[in-house]
C-alpha positions in Angstrom: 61.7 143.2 88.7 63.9 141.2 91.4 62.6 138.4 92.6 65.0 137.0 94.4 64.5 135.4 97.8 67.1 136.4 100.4 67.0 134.1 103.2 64.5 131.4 105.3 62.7 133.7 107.8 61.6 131.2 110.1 60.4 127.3 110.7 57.3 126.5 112.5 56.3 123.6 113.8 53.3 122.3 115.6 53.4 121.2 119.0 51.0 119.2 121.3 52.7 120.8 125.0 54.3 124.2 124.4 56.0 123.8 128.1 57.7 120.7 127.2 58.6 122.0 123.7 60.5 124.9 125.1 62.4 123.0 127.7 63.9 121.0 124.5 64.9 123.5 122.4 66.0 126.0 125.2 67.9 123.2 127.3 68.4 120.5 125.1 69.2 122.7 121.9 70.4 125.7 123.5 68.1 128.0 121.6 67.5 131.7 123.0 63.3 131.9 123.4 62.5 135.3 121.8 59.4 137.9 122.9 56.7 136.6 120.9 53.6 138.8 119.9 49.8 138.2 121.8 48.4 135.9 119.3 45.6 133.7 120.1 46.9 130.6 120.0 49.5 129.1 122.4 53.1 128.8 121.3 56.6 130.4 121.7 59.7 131.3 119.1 63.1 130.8 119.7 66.3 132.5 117.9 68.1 130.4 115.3 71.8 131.6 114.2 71.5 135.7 113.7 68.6 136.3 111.7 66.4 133.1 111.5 63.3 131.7 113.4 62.1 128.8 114.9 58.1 129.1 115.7 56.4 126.7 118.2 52.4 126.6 117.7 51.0 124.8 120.5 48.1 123.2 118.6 48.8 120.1 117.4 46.8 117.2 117.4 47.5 115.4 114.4 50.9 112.4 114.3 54.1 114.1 113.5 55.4 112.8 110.3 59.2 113.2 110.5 62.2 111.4 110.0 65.9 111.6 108.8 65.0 111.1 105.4 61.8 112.8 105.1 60.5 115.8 107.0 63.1 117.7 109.0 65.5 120.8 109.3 69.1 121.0 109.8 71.2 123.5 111.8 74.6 123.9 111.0 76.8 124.0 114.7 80.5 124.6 115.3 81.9 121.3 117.6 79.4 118.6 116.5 81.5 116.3 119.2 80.3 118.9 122.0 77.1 118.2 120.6 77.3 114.7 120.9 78.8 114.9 124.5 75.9 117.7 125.3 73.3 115.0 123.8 74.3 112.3 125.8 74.4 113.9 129.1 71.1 115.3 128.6 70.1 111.9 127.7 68.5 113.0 124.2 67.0 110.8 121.7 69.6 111.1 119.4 71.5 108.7 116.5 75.3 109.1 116.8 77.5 111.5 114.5 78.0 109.9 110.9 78.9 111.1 107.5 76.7 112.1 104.5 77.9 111.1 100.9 79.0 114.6 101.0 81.7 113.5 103.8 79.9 116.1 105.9 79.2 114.7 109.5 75.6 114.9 110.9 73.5 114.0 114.3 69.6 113.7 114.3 67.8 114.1 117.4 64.3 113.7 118.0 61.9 116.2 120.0 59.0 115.8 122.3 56.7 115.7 119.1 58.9 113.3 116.9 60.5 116.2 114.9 63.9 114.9 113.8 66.2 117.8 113.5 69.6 117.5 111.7 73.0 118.6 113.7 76.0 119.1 111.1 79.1 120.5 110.6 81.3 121.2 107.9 84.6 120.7 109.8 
């Protein structure tokens, strides 16, 4: 029997506006929005890196609770200093790049719900 789990499918995450959510993370974050099927429920998905997911489920009503140190994702991107620059003219909610004990460099920025999402890169 194998067992084994191959790879993170997909992150969802509720939303209270579906429109303003996918201005952030196609505009701010640069995601690609993906076909999404006729559920009954608002929402919208957007591509992460080749194979992963990000689901938007426009029903939220509850407070997001989220944070650098407790819920969040991370992305791993290429030029974290384009990132930065891209952050700052866009005028995100963002804090500034700085190292984990690891030595690898991070940016958290903050959607329209309070999600904090981790930026990093490895070089």
């Amino acid at each position: 029997m194998n067992l084994r789990i191959k790879e993170i499918n997909h992150v969802a995450l509720y939303v209270a506006d579906v429109a303003q959510s996918c201005h952030f993370y196609s505009n701010i974050l640069q995601m690609n929005q993906l076909e999404r099927p006729a559920f009954d429920f608002p929402g919208a998905w957007f591509q992460i890196g080749s194979h992963q997911e990000l689901h938007l489920i426009g029903v939220r009503s509850e407070q997001v609770v989220s944070g650098s140190r407790s819920n969040h994702f991370a992305l791993e991107v290429e030029d974290l200093k384009a990132w930065e620059s891209h952050l700052q003219s866009v005028k995100a909610t963002f804090r500034p790049p700085k190292p984990r004990p690891d030595g690898i460099q991070q940016i958290f920025v903050v959607d329209p719900d309070g999600y904090w999402i981790e930026l990093f890169s490895r070089t």
